[in-house]
C-alpha positions, 0 to 999 in steps of 0.5 A: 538512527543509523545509515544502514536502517535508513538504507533499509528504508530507503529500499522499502521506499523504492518498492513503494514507487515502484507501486505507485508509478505503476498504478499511477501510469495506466491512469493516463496511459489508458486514455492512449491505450483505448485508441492504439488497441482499440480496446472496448471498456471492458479490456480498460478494466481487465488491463488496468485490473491485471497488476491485481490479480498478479499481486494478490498471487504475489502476496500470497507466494511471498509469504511463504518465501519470506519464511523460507528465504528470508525478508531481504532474500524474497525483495531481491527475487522480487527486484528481478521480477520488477525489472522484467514486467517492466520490460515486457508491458514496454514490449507489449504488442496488444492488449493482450501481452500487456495485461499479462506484462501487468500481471507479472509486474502484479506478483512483484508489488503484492510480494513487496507490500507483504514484505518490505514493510515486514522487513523494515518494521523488524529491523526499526528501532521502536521509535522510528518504526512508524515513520520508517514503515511509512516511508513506503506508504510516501514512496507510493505517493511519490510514484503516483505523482512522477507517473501523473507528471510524466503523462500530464503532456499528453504527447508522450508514448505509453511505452518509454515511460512503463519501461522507465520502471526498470531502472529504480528496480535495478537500484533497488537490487544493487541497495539490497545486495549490500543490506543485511537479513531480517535479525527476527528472521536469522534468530527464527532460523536459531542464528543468534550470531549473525542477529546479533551483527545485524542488530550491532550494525543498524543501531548506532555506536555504544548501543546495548542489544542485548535485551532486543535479542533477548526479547526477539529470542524468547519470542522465536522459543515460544513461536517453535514451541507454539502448537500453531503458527504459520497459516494453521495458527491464524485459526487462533481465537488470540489471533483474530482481533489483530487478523480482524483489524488488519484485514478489515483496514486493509478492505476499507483503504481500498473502499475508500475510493482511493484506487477509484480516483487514481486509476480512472479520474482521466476516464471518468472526467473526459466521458463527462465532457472535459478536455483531456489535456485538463483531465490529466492536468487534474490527475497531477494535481490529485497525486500531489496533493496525495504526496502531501497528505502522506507527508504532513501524516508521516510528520505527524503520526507518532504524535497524533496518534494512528487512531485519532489521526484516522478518525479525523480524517475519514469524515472529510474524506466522506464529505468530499465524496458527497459534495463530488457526486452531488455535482456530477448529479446536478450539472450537465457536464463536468467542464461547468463545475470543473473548478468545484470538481478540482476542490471537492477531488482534492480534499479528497485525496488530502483527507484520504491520503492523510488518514486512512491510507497511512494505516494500511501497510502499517497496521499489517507490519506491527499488529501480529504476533511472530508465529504468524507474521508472514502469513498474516501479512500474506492474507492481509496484503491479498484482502488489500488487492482482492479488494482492489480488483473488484474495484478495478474490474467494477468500476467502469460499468457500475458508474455506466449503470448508475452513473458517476454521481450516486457511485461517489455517494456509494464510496462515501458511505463506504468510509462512514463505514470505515469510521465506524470500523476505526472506532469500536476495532482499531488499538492505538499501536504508536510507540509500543514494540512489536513484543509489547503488541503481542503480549497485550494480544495475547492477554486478550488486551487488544480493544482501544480502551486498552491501549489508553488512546 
């Protein structure tokens, strides 16, 4: 693996904090916002919500950009925009600016997770490619840990730290004036020079990439020649078991009460009578053990396997959610079993974070065909935060009708559901090329049993 791809990964990376920082950040920064606004519980939900909305815009906009502009053309615009949202929710002056501050740092996240993981998976030898395209994923981990660390104080001022987001923003633009383009996307666009400079240069010395080229050049050929791509090919009867299996894991990641626990376990613990200062002491435990979980999956996947690991790890995620709602029920505050809620959060996030959560930019990356890449990418990443925003605009007032307890049981089910989903409709894609994914698609060989795992 050379330097340059892993420059690459390294943007993709840095796309993926930028998300988790910025997901992680209002987590704490919510309990200081609801007194220096003097906000009501439904402007919780539409600030922490807003980044949502904005990215499902941003994924469907940069789906067309990417086409258009190319991968690492779109990530640059994208970089600008982080900077910028950054700055205004840091300059906010009421609830109001900041929400709409979050919405345009939303468009820059929905647009970097359609595109950096396609952008990294493009330019990925195969056997890397897992691993690399999971970098993002981990980036996210990492941010949501660095935004928990830096709130677990309780002292600090919400503005420094959602304006800190500027900076590796700013690193990542320098990266990506010095990264080439997408060699998939320069042979698309009938530059096969060019894919050919960009294949020589991130593939190590004395490597022939002859038959790559070839192989992406026949694909590009069959894509102009194809009756449909773009969003009018996703209509396709081939397409849909990848359209299926990507959207429908991209709806369970978030089903899965992931974002739940992330945006408003401070919240849900400080209403249920424990300390603040233990909620967000809390909140850093559960980013780090997230970040673990990512990292002991990213070390494992390519061995495991996508399909095994997940169905593994769900059910613990599942069982976890039931012992927590169960405790909620049975005790009269959170601060007399705050140890047990600790054990049962945290396996939780190690189950989670390990399984299902690693599928989900992934899955998306290698699972579509050429023609429609972009657009399939689009449509799942804006499923992923549709999801995500009615969750997140939900959440808060589903656990004050029904309470925290039977709202843990409802997401448990959720990933009972989730395993079933895995099982009957999720291939084992580890170690096939992005080509060899489209043939068996094509075939109309995409059940699990064909992919021998």
């Amino acid at each position: 693996m050379t330097g340059a791809v892993v420059i690459i990964a390294l943007v993709a990376a840095i796309s993926g904090m930028l998300y988790g920082y910025d997901t992680g950040v209002i987590s704490w920064a919510l309990l200081q916002l609801t007194q220096d606004f003097n906000i009501t519980e439904g402007w919780q939900q539409v600030i922490a919500a807003s980044i949502l909305l904005g990215a499902v815009a941003g994924a469907l906009t940069c789906s067309w950009l990417s086409d258009l502009r190319g991968r690492r053309g779109t990530l640059l615009m994208l970089a600008v925009v982080f900077i910028v949202g950054a700055l205004w929710c840091a300059d906010a002056a009421d609830s109001v600016m900041l929400s709409l501050g979050r919405l345009v740092l939303g468009f820059a996240v929905g647009g970097a997770t359609q595109t950096a993981p396609m952008y990294v998976a493009e330019l990925a030898p195969p056997a890397y490619r897992g691993r690399l395209v999971l970098c993002f994923q981990i980036a996210i981990g990492v941010g949501i840990l660095t935004a928990t660390l830096v709130g677990a104080g309780g002292s600090i001022s919400w503005r420094g730290p959602i304006g800190l987001a500027c900076v590796p923003a700013a690193v990542m633009l320098w990266l990506l004036l010095r990264l080439p383009e997408s060699p998939r996307w320069l042979v698309k666009k009938d530059n096969r020079d060019a894919a050919r400079a960009v294949l020589e240069h991130v593939r190590p010395e004395g490597y022939d990439v002859a038959a790559e080229l070839d192989e992406a050049t026949e694909l590009a050929r069959v894509e102009r020649t194809a009756t449909a791509r773009g969003w009018r090919g996703l209509r396709d009867a081939w397409v849909r078991p990848a359209l299926v299996l990507g959207c429908g894991i991209a709806v369970f990641t978030q089903l899965s009460g992931i974002e739940m626990i992330i945006y408003y376990s401070p919240t849900i613990l400080t209403d249920d009578g424990v300390y603040r200062s233990v909620a967000l002491q809390v909140s850093v435990c559960l980013g780090a053990a997230y970040l673990i979980a990512q990292l002991v999956g990213l070390a494992i996947i390519d061995r495991v396997g996508r399909r095994r690991l997940t169905l593994i790890m769900v059910p613990g995620a599942a069982i976890s959610l039931f012992a927590l709602g169960l405790l909620f029920i049975t005790s009269d505050s959170g601060r007399d079993v705050i140890p047990y809620i600790m054990i049962c959060l945290i396996a939780f996030m190690l189950f989670n974070g390990g399984g299902l959560q690693l599928m989900g930019w992934l899955t998306g990356s290698e699972t579509y065909p050429l023609a429609v890449r972009p657009a399939a990418t689009a449509l799942q990443s804006a499923t992923l935060w549709g999801t995500n925003l009615v969750i997140t605009l939900t959440m808060l007032s589903l656990i004050k009708a029904i309470g925290v307890g039977p709202s843990m049981w409802l997401y448990a089910l959720f990933n009972v559901a989730a395993w079933i989903f895995v099982f009957f409709r999720m291939p084992d894609l580890t170690g096939k090329t992005l080509e060899e994914i489209e043939y068996q698609l094509s075939e109309g060989k995409f059940r699990p049993s064909d992919f021998g795992r």
